[in-house]
C-alpha positions as CSV (number, residue, x, y, z in Angstrom):
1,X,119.9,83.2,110.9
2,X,119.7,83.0,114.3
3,X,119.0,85.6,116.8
4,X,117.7,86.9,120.4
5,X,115.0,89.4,120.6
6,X,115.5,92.0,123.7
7,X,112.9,94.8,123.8
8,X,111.1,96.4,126.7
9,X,113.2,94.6,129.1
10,X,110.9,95.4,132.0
11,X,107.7,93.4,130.6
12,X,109.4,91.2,127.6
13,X,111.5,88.2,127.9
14,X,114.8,87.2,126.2
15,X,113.6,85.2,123.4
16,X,115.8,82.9,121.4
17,X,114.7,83.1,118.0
18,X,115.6,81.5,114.1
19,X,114.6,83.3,110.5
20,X,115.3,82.2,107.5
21,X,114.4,83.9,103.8
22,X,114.6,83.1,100.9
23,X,114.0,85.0,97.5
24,X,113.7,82.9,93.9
25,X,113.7,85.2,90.7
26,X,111.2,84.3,88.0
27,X,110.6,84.9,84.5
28,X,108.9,87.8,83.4
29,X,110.2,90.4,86.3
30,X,108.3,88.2,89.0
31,X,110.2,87.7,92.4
32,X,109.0,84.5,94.5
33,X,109.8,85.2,98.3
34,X,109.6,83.4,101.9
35,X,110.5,82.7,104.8
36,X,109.8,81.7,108.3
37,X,110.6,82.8,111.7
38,X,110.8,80.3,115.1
39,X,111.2,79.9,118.9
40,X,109.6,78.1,121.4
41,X,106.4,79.6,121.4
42,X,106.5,81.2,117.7
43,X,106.2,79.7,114.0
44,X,105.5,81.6,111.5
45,X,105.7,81.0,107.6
46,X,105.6,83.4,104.6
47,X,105.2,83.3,101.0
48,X,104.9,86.1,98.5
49,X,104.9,86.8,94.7
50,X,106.1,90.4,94.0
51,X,106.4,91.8,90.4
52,X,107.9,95.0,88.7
53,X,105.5,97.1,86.4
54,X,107.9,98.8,84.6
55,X,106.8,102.6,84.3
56,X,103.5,101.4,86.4
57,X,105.8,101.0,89.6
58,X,106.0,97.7,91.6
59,X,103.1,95.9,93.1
60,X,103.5,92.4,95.6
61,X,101.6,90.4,97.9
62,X,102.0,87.7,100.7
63,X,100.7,86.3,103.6
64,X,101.9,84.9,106.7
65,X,100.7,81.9,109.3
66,X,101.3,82.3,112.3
67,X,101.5,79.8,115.0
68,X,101.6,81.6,118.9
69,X,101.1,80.1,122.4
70,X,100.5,83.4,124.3
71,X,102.4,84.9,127.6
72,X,98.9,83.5,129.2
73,X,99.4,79.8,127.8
74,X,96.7,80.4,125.2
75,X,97.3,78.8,122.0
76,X,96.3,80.9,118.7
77,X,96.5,80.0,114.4
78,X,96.3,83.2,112.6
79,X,96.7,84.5,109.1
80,X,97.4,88.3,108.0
81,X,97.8,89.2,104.2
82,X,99.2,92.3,102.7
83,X,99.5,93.9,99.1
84,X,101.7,96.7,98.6
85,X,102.3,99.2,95.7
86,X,105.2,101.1,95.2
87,X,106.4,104.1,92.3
88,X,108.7,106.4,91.8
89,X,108.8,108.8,89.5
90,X,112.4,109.5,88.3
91,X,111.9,113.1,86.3
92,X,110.0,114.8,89.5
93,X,111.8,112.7,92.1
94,X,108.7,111.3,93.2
95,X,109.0,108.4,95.4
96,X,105.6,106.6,97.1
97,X,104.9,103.6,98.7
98,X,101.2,102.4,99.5
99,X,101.1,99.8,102.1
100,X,97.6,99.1,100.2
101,X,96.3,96.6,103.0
102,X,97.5,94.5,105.5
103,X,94.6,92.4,107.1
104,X,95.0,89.5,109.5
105,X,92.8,87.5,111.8
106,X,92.3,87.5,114.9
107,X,94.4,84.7,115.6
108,X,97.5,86.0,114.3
109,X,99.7,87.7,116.4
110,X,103.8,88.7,116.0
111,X,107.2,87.5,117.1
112,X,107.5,90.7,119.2
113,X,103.8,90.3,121.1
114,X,104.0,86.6,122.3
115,X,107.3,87.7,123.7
116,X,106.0,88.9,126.6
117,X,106.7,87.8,130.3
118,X,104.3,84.5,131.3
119,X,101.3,86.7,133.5
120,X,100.6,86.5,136.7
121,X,97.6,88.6,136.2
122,X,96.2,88.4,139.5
123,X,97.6,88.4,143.1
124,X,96.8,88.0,146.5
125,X,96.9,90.9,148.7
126,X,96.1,91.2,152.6
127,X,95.3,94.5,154.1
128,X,94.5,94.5,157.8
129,X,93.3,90.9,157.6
130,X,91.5,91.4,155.0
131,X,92.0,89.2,151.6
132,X,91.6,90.5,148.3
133,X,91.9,89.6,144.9
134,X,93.3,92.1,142.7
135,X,95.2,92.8,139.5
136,X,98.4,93.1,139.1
137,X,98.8,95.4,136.2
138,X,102.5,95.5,135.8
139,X,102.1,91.4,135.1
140,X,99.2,91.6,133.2
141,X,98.6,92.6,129.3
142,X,95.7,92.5,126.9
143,X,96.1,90.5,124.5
144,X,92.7,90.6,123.2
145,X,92.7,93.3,120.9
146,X,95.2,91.7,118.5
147,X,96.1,94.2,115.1
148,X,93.1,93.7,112.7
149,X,93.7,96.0,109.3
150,X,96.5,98.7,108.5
151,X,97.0,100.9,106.2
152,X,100.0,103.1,105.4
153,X,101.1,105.7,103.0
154,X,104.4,107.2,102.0
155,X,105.4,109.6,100.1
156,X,109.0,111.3,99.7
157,X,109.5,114.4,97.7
158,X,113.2,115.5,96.4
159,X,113.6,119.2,96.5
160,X,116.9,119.6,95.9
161,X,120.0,117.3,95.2
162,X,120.7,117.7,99.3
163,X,117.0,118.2,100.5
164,X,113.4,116.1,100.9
165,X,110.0,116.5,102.0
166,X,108.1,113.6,103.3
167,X,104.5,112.8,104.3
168,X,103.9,109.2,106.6
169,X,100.9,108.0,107.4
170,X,98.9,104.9,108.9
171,X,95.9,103.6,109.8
172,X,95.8,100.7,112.1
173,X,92.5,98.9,113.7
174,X,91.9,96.5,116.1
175,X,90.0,93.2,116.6
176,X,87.3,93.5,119.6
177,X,87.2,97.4,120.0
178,X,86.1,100.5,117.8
179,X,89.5,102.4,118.7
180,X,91.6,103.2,115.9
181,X,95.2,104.2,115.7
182,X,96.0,107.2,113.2
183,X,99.6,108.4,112.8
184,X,100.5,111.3,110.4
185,X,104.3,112.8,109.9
186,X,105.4,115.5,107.6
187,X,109.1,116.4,108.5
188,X,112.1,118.1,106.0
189,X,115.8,116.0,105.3
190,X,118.9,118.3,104.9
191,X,121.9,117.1,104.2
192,X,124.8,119.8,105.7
């Protein structure tokens, strides 16, 4: 597949971008996956072994590397792994998903944030004579705290043939810095 990646026009570029995936059935309800996706400044290569438990649910597991040369020229290798468990339960209509981990280093970064303008960062600016060097902070991003470990939970509740409940949530840290990002949903689905 081939495909071009537009988002946040102002500060992202029109990237020209490839994926490919592909999924193997095994024996014993295992599922091989992969896949890889590529540009000029992206590779990145998957692999993943998923199997279903039966009554138990589903559980899989995969892990990506990631080549990236950076909006500032910087090259980076990076790895992020994730396990994930999923369940439903059929005679409460019950349906969860545990994103149990996803952890990557601090190398790895995504398709979408190498897509980012090249920075200028800095600029010259004159004021009465004066020279200054300043930022220029609609040409400039930080890049240094790439996504570290994540967490994420969902759960969906069927109330009625028409009607659900749901609770998200996630948890999401960051290499170099203590801040955290915590998101938590509940919302109703009607259908009229």
């Amino acid at each position: 597949m081939e495909g071009n990646f537009v988002a946040e026009q102002i500060i992202k570029i029109n990237l020209i971008f490839g994926q490919l995936s592909l999924v193997y059935g095994l024996p014993y309800n295992m599922t091989l996956y992969g896949g890889s996706q590529f540009s000029n400044n992206y590779q990145a290569y998957a692999i993943g072994l998923g199997g279903n438990l039966g009554t138990f649910g589903a559980i899989s597991a995969d892990v990506i590397q990631a080549n990236s040369i950076l909006p500032n020229d910087e090259h980076k290798k990076g790895q992020s792994f994730r396990l994930l468990y999923a369940k439903s339960i059929n005679s409460t209509g019950t349906n969860f998903q545990i994103m149990g981990y996803r952890y990557s280093t601090q190398g790895y970064y995504t398709l979408n944030e190498v897509s980012y303008k090249k920075m200028a960062g800095r600029e010259i600016v004159t004021d009465n004579g004066i020279i200054r060097d300043e930022d220029n902070l609609s040409n400039y991003y930080n890049l240094n705290y790439s996504k570290k470990g994540r967490f994420q939970l969902n759960i969906n509740q069927q109330i009625t043939n028409n009607s659900s409940l749901y609770i998200l949530g996630s948890y999401q840290n960051y290499w170099r810095t203590t801040e955290t990002e915590q998101l938590w949903q509940l919302g109703y689905n009607a259908n009229i």
